[in-house]
N, C-alpha and C positions, 0 to 999 in steps of 0.2 A: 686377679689374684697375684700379688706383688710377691709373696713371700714362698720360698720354694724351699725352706731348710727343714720341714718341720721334722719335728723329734717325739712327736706323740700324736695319739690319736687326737687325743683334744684338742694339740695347735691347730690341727688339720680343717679341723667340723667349724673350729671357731673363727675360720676366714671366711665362711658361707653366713647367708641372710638367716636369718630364726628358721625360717620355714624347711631351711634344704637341711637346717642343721637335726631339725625333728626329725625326718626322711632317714638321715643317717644314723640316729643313734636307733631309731627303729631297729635296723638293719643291725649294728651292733650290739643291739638285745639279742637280739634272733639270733647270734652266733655265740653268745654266751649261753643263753638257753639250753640250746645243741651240744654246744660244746664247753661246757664249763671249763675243761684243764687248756683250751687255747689262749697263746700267748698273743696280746696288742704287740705290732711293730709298723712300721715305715717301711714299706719297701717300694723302690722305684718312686718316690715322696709320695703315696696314696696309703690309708690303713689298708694295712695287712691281717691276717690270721693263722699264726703256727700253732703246729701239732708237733712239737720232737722237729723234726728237719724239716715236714715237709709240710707247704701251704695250704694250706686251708681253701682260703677265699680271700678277695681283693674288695673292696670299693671304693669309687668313687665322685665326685660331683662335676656336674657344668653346665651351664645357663640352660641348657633345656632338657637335663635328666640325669638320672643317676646311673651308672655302671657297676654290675656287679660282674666280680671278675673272676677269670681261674682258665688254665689252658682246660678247656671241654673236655671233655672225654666223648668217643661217640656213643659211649654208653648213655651218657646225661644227657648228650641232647635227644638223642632216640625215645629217653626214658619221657622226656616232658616236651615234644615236641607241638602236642595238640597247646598245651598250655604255655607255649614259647609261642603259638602263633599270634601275627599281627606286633612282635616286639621286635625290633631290629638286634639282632644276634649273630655274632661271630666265632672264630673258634675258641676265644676265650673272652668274650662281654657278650654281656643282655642288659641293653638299654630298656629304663623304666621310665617314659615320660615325665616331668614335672607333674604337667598339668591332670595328670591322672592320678588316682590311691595308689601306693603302694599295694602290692599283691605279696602281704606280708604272709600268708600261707604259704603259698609259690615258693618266696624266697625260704624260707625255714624247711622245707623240704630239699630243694638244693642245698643247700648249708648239708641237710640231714643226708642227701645221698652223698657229697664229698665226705662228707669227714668217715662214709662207709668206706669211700674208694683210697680214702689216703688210711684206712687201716690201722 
């Protein structure tokens, strides 16, 4: 990925193959869904999701899975940790293999418990 300026979500998704790009707009439904009044932005060049100041949720792509992002809380991880297992997770990404479905439940419920904890 050559291009590192992007200024919207769309530049972002539209530097990835069809396939990773389906994966993420998935993802970006699921935060609109959630959260209708969240704003699209760039932050740290990957899409973001605001609420007023404060972040939402992060993602993003690379050749062997998608990250979904956000500093944890140890409430989240506590809360979904049977359903985090087997994912490679840190205190702020959960790795979703390519080669696997999205666990678009999953995600839509974290979406749904951030946007409790950012209030």
């Amino acid at each position: 990925m050559a291009k590192t300026d992007f200024k919207t979500i769309d530049e972002y998704q539209c530097s990835f193959p069809a396939e990773v790009q389906e994966r993420m707009q998935a993802i970006r439904e699921i935060v609109h869904q959630v959260a209708p009044e969240a704003e699209e932005v760039i932050s740290y060049q990957i899409p973001a999701f605001k609420t007023g100041k404060k972040f939402l949720i992060y993602y993003s792509a690379y050749a062997k899975h998608i990250s979904l992002a956000s500093p944890w809380s140890e409430a989240l991880l506590k809360e979904f940790a049977k359903e985090l297992k087997g994912l490679k997770v840190s205190k702020s990404a959960i790795q979703f293999p390519n080669e696997e479905p999205l666990p678009l439940g999953l995600i839509k419920q974290i979406v749904t418990f951030r946007k409790n904890e950012a209030g």
